[in-house]
N, C-alpha and C positions, 0 to 999 in steps of 0.2 A: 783366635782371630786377631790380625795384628794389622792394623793401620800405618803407613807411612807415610811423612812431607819431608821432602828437602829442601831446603834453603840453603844463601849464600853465593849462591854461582854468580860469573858475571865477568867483565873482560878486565885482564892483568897483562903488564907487558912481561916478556920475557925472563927471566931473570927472578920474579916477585911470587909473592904468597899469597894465599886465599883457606881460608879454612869455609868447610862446605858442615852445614846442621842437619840433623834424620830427628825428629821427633817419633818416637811411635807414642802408637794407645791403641788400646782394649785390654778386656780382663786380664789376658795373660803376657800382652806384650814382655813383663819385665823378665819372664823366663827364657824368650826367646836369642840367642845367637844372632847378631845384626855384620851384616858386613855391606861393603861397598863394591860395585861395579862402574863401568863407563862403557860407553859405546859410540866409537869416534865413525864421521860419515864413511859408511862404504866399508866398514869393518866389523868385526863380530863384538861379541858383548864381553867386556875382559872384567876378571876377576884382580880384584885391587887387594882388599885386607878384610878381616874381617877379626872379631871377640864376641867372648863367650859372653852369656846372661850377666856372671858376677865381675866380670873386666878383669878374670884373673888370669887369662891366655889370649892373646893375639897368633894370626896369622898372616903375614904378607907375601903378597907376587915380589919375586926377584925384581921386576922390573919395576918395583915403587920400592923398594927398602932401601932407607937411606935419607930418603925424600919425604916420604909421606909417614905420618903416624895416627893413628884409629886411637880413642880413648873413648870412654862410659860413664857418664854422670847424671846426675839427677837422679836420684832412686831408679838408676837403669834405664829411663825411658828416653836418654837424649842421647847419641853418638855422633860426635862432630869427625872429621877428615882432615887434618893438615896438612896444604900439600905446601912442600918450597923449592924453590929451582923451577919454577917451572919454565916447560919449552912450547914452544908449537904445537907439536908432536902428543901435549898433553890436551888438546881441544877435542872438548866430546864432551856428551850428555851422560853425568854423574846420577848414577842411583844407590840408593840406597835400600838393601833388602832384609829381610827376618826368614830365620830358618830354624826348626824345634831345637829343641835343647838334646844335644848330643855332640859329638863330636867337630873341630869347627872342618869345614869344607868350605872349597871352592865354584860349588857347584849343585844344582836341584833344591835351589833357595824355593819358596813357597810363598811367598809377599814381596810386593814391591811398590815401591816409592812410585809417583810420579816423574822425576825425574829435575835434574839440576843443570842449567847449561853453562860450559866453562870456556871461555875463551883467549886463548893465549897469542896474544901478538908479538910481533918480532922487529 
C-alpha cells in the first residue's frame, strides 16, 4: 500500500519553472515505480514520465521531453517533477501516482496522489 502527497504547484508566468514534490509512504512504497500525470479542464488524464523503484530507468511522453525531467531521492520515497518552458497549455492538476514494481508504463497506475494545481499565465 502506497500513500501519496503532492506539493509545489501554484501559478508561474509563461516562460518560468516550477518543480512539483510526491512524497510516498507505507511499508513498501520504496519498491514501487512512481510516475507523474496531469489533467487539464475538459481533457483526459495525460501520462507525463515516470521511474523505476531504484531511479535507474525513466520514461517520458514525447509531449514533455525536453522540458520536463522525473528524478528519485531520499531512500526512494521522494519524486520531484521539473518542469521548464512552460506555456498555458501546461495548466492542469498534476498527480502523482505508484504503480508495482515491473516494467515502467504509462498507464493502470494503482495509487494516487491527491493532486497538485499548476497554473501557467501568459
Amino acid at each position: 500500500q502506497v500513500h501519496l502527497v503532492e506539493s509545489g504547484g501554484g501559478l508561474v508566468q509563461a516562460g518560468g519553472s516550477l518543480r512539483l514534490s510526491c512524497a510516498a509512504s507505507g511499508r513498501t512504497a520504496s519498491t514501487y515505480n512512481l510516475g507523474w500525470f496531469r489533467q487539464a479542464p475538459g481533457k483526459e488524464r495525460e501520462f507525463l514520465t515516470a521511474i523505476t523503484w531504484n531511479g535507474g530507468s525513466t520514461l517520458y511522453a514525447n509531449s514533455v521531453k525536453g522540458r520536463f525531467t522525473i528524478s528519485r531521492v531520499n531512500a526512494k520515497l521522494t519524486v520531484y517533477l521539473q518542469m521548464n518552458s512552460l506555456q498555458p497549455e501546461d495548466t492542469a492538476v498534476y498527480y502523482c501516482a505508484a504503480d508495482p514494481p515491473g516494467p515502467l508504463r504509462d498507464s493502470k497506475y494503482d495509487y494516487w496522489g491527491q493532486g497538485t494545481q499548476v497554473t501557467v499565465s501568459s
